[in-house]
Phi, psi and omega in degrees: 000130202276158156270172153283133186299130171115354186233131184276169188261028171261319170288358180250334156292026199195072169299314183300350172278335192275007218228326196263351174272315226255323192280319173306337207306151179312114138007093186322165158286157167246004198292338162318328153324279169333288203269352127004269203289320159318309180300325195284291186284010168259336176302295187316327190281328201301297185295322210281321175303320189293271193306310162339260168338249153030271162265353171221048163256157192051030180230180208256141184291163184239110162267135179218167209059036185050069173073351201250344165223126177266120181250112188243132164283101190233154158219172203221143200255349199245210169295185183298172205005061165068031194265114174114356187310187159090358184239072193265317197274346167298313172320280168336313191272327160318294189317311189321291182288009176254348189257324182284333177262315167317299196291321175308301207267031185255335170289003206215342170324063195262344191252094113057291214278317169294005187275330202278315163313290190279357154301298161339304190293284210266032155262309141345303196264338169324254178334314202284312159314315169330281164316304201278333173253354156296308172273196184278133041236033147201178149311118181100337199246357228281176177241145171281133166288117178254172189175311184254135202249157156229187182273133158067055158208129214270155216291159163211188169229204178278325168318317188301313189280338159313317179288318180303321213226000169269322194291302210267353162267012173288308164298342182297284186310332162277346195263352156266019175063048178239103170306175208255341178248020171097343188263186210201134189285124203249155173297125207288142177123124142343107177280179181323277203284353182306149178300134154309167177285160208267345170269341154265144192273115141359136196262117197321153130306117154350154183259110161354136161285323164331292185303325188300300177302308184318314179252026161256358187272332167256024180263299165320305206279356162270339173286318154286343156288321173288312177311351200254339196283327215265349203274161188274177193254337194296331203270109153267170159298148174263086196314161161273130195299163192241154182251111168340166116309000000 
């Protein structure tokens, strides 16, 4: 049977690889996720720094909820919630290499729940780079707008908590084994139920009690023939003698 041309004739005899290629195929990207949700959070933090600036440097912090939330204009020379001052350009050269690695590993990005996590992430160290290269008192040194206080916790902003909450959904996500291209890590082992291997033969089925009885009952019924077969033809019976009075 001539084929069409140009298609060879083990794919066109062999629907199932093509049926079994088209079920394999890769994952859409997700990076559209990513910068979405980068974009959201870096817009929130950017603006919320602007009105911050704005209406509360050199003023009296504004409390609010009875004290459980402060809105204080602080600014920060180190890392999140002030951890590290006195490090601005080590900070810097970090937000960089974090920033640098998002966009490396957004090429392998197939998984939804991680576009949201390194969005978070490079929405974050984004707002937070910003600063640092922008403000006062030099370029690399600049200091971060901190603006939200709670009790007995140190000021952040919205960037921190972008990071903050991009980081512990990283951890979710890795201790349920779901990779950054969507797939999911499986347990080392054969499982229970697994198919023998294609080189080894199935282990017979046992032989049925049916069959068993069947070939012991023609087993029986030839051993009464020969036994019946062994008797001489010449040999009668002998009656039992009857008992006198």
């Amino acid at each position: 049977m001539q084929t069409t041309r140009g298609t060879s004739l083990s794919d066109s005899t062999n629907p199932e690889r093509q049926a079994g290629e088209t079920a394999e195929s890769p994952r859409p990207r997700r990076v559209g996720v990513l910068v979405a949700v980068a974009l959201a959070a870096l817009a929130a933090d950017i603006v919320s720094k602007i009105i911050v600036v704005s209406a509360l440097q050199d003023r009296e912090p504004v409390r609010l909820l009875g004290g459980l939330l402060t809105l204080r204009e602080t600014r920060n020379s180190g890392a999140a919630f002030s951890i590290g001052t006195g490090y601005t350009i080590v900070f810097t050269l970090i937000a960089c290499g974090v920033v640098v690695a998002i966009l490396r590993t957004a090429r392998n990005l197939r998984s939804a729940p991680w576009a949201v996590c390194l969005g978070l992430l490079l929405g974050g160290a984004i707002g937070n780079l910003i600063d640092r290269l922008l403000r006062a008192p030099a370029p690399l040194k600049g200091h971060v707008v901190d603006w939200i206080q709670l009790p007995h916790w140190p000021v952040f902003n919205l960037a921190d908590s972008a990071i903050v909450c991009g980081g512990v959904l990283a951890v979710l996500l890795a201790a349920r084994g779901l990779q950054v291209d969507g797939t999911r890590l499986k347990d080392e082992g054969p499982a229970p139920d697994e198919a023998p291997d294609a080189g080894e033969s199935p282990d017979p089925e046992p032989p049925s009690g049916k069959g068993d009885a069947g070939k012991g009952d023609a087993a029986k019924g030839g051993a009464t023939e020969d036994a019946a077969a062994g008797e001489p033809e010449g040999q009668a019976e002998v009656p039992a003698p009857e008992e006198k009075p």
